[in-house]
C-alpha positions as a printed NumPy array, in Angstrom:
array([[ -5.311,  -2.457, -17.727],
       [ -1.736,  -2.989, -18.294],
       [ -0.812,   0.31 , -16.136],
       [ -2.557,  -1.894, -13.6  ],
       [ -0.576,  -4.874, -14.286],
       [  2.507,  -2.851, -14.542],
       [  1.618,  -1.901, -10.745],
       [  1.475,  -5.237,  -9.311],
       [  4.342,  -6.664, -11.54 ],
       [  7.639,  -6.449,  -9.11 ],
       [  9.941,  -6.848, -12.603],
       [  7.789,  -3.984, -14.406],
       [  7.9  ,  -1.662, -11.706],
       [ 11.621,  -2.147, -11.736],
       [ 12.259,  -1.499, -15.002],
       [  9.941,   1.427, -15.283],
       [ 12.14 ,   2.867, -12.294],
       [ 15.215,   2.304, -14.458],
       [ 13.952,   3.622, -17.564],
       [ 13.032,   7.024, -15.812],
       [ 16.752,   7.379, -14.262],
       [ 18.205,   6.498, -17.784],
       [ 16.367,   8.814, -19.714],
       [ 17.648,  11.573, -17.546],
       [ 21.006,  10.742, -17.602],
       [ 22.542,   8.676, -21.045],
       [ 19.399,   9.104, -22.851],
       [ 19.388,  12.986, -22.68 ],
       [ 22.701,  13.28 , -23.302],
       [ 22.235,  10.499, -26.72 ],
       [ 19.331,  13.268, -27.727],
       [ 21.809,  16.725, -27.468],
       [ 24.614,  14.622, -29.227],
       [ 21.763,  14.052, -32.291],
       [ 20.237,  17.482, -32.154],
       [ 23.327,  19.135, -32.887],
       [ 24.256,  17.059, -35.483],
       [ 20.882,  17.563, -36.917],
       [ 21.486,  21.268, -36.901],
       [ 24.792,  21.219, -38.255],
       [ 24.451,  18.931, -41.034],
       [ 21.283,  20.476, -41.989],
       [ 22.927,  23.838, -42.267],
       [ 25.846,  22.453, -43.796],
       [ 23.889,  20.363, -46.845],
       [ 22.039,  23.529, -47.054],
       [ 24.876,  25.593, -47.323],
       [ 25.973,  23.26 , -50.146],
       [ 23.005,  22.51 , -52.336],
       [ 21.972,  26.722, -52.398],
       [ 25.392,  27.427, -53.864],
       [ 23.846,  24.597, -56.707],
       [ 21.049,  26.167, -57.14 ],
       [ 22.986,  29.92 , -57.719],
       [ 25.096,  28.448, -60.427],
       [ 22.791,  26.002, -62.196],
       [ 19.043,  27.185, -61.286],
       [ 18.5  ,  23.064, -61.02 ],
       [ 17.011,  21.867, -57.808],
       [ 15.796,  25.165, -56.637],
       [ 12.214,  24.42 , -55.778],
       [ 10.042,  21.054, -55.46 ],
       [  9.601,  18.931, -52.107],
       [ 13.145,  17.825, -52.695],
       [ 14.584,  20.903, -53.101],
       [ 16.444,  22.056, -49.536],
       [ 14.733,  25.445, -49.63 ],
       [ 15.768,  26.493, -45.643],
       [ 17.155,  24.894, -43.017],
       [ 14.437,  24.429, -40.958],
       [ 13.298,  22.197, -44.213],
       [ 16.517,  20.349, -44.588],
       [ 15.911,  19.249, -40.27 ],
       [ 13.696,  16.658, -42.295],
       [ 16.777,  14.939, -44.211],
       [ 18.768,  15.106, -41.618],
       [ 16.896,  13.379, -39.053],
       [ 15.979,  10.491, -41.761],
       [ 20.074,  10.504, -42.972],
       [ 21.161,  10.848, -38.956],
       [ 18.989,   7.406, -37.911],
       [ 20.189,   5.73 , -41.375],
       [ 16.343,   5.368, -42.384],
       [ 17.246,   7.041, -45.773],
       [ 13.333,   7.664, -47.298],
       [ 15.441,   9.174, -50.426],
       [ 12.698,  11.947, -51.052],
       [ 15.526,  14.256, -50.475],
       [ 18.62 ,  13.725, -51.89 ],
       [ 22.066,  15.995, -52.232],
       [ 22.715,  16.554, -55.689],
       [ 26.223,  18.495, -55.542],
       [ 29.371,  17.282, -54.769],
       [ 29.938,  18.727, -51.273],
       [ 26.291,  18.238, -50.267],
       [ 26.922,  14.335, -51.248],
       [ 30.235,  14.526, -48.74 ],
       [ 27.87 ,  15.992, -46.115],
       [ 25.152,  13.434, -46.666],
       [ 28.56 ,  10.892, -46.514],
       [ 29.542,  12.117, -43.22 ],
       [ 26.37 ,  12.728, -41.64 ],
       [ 25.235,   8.958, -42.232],
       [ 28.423,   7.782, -40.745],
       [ 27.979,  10.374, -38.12 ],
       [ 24.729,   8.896, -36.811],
       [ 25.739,   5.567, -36.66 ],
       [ 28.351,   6.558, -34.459],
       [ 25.81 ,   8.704, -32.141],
       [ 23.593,   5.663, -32.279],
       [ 26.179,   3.097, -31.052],
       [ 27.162,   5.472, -28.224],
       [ 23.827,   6.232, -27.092],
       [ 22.857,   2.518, -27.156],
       [ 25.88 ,   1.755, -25.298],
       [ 25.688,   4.731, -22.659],
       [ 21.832,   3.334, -22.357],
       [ 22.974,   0.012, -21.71 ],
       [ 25.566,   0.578, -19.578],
       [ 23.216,   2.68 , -17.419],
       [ 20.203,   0.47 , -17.944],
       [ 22.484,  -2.223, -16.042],
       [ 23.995,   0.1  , -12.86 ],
       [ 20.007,   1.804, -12.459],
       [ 18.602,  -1.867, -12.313],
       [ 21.316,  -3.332, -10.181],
       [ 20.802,  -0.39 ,  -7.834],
       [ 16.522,  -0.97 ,  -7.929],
       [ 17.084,  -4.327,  -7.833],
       [ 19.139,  -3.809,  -4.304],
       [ 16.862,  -1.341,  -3.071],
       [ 13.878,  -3.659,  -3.183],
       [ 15.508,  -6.251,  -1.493],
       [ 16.548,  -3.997,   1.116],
       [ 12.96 ,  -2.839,   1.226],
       [ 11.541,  -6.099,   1.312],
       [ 13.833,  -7.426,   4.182],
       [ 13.401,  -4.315,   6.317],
       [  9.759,  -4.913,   5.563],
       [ 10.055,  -8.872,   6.747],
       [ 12.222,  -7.782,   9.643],
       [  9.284,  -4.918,  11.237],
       [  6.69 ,  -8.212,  10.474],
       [  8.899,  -9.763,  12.874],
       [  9.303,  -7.495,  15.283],
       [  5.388,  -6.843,  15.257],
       [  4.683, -10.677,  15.906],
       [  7.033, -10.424,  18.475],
       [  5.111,  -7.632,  19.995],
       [  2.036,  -8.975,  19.346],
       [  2.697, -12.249,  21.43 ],
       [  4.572, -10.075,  24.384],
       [  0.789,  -8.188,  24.384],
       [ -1.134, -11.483,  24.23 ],
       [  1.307, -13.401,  27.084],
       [  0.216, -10.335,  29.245],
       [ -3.199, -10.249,  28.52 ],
       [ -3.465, -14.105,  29.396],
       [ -1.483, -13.6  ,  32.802],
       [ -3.942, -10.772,  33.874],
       [ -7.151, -13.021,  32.83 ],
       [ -5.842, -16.056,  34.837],
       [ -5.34 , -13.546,  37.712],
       [ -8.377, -11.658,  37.847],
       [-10.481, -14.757,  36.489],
       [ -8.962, -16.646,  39.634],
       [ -9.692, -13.961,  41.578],
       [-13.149, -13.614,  40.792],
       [-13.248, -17.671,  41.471],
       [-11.939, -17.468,  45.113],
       [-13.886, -14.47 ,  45.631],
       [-17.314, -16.929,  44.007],
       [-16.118, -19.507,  46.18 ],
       [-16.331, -17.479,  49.467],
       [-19.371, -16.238,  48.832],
       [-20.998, -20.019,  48.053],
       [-19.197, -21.155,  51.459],
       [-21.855, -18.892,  53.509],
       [-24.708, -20.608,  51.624],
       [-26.647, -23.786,  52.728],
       [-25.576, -26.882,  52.465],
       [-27.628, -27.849,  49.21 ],
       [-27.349, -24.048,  47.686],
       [-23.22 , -24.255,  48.473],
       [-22.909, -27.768,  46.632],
       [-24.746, -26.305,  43.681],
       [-23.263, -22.857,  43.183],
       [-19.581, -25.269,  43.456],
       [-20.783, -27.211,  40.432],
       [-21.139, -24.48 ,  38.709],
       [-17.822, -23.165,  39.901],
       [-15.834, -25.886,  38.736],
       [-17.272, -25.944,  35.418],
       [-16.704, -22.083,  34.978],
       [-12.791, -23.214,  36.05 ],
       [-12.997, -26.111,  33.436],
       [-14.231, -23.631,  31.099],
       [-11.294, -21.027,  32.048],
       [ -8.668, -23.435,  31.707],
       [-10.033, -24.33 ,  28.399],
       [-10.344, -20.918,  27.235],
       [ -6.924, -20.081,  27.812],
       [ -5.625, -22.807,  26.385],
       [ -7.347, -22.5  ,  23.069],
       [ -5.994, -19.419,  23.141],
       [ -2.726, -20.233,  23.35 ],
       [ -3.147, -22.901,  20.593],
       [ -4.861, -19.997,  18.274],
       [ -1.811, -17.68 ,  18.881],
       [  0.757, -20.078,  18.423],
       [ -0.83 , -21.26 ,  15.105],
       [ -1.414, -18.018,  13.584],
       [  2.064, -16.698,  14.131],
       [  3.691, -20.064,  13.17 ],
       [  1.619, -19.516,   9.695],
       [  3.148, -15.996,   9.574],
       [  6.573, -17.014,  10.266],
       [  6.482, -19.413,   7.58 ],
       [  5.37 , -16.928,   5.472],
       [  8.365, -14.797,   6.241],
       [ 10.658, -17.398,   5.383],
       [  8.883, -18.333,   2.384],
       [  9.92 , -14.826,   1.054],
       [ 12.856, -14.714,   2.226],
       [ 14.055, -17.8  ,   0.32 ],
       [ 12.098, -16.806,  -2.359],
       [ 14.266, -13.285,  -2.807],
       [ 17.624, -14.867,  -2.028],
       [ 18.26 , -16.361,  -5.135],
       [ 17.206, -13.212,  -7.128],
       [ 19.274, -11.218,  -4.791],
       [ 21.988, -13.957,  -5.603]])
């Protein structure tokens, strides 16, 4: 349900558009920077406690111990976002300098991958946000040029009826001339009211038209005031 929110949302859609061009650009690079300092301080505390544990024998096994470096990836990452669970913890001198600089290290990574996010959070969704308006207005402006059409289409369609429905009139009105007297005056009635009729038609026609593109064209300019001041 909210993917099909999300959908119909104009501000969602944005910022879904934005987050996908971040995340391959200041994102990815945020994500390399903090990979290889995971690898290198993990190698480096590593380094540092198993020269402890060669001397002393202290610290050499347990679920603290930093056994490998693949096992040390887990300190790292929790020393690297400055979450700190303290299940692991450095217990020589150098491995305590690594720990030092690695916590200082990812709050540096962190502040330059918010700010490269940020930064590029704001130019992607300026650039959406332009796009959409341009999308919008080219979108209003082929509305236009289809009502425009459409009444061309409908003034010619009206100017053939009123000829040929004339036509066929005159050509009715011939044929009732070479009738009787009583027959002629009949078959006129009934003329005049299918000209009444016409001339009604066409007319309520022309009202319809009018109406119905009116209610578009205020629909147009509805939007168009109503995406100026965002565009603004």
């Amino acid at each position: 349900r909210l993917v099909k929110v999300a959908r119909h949302s104009q501000m969602m859609s944005l910022t879904g558009a934005v987050l996908l061009k971040v995340s391959q650009s200041g994102f990815v690079v945020t994500l390399m920077i903090m990979c290889f300092a995971m690898v290198l301080s993990a190698s480096l505390v590593y380094l540092s406690e198993s020269e402890l544990c060669e001397e002393t024998g202290l610290h050499c096994t347990g679920p603290s111990a930093f056994q490998s470096i693949p096992i040390s990836f887990w300190w790292a990452i929790a020393t690297l976002t400055t979450v700190g669970y303290g299940d692991m913890v450095p217990h020589s001198t150098a491995g305590k300098v690594v720990g030092g600089m690695t916590a200082i290290a990812g709050v540096l990574i962190v502040a330059i991958g918010v700010a490269l996010v940020s930064i590029n959070f704001r130019e992607c969704f300026d650039e959406e946000k332009v796009r959409a308006a341009r999308r919008r207005t080219l979108a209003v402006g082929t509305s236009r040029k289809s009502r425009q059409q459409d009444m061309r289409d409908i003034d010619d369609l009206l100017r053939n009826f009123d000829s040929s429905s004339q036509a066929l009139l005159s050509k009715l009105r011939s044929i009732s001339a070479r009738q009787d007297d009583d027959s002629a005056q009949q078959l006129n009635l009934m003329l005049d009211m299918l000209a009444s009729h016409r001339s009604v038609l066409t007319s309520d026609i022309q009202v319809f038209v009018k109406g119905a593109l009116m209610a578009n064209g205020r629909a147009d300019v509805a939007d168009d005031q109503h995406s100026s001041p965002r565009s603004a």
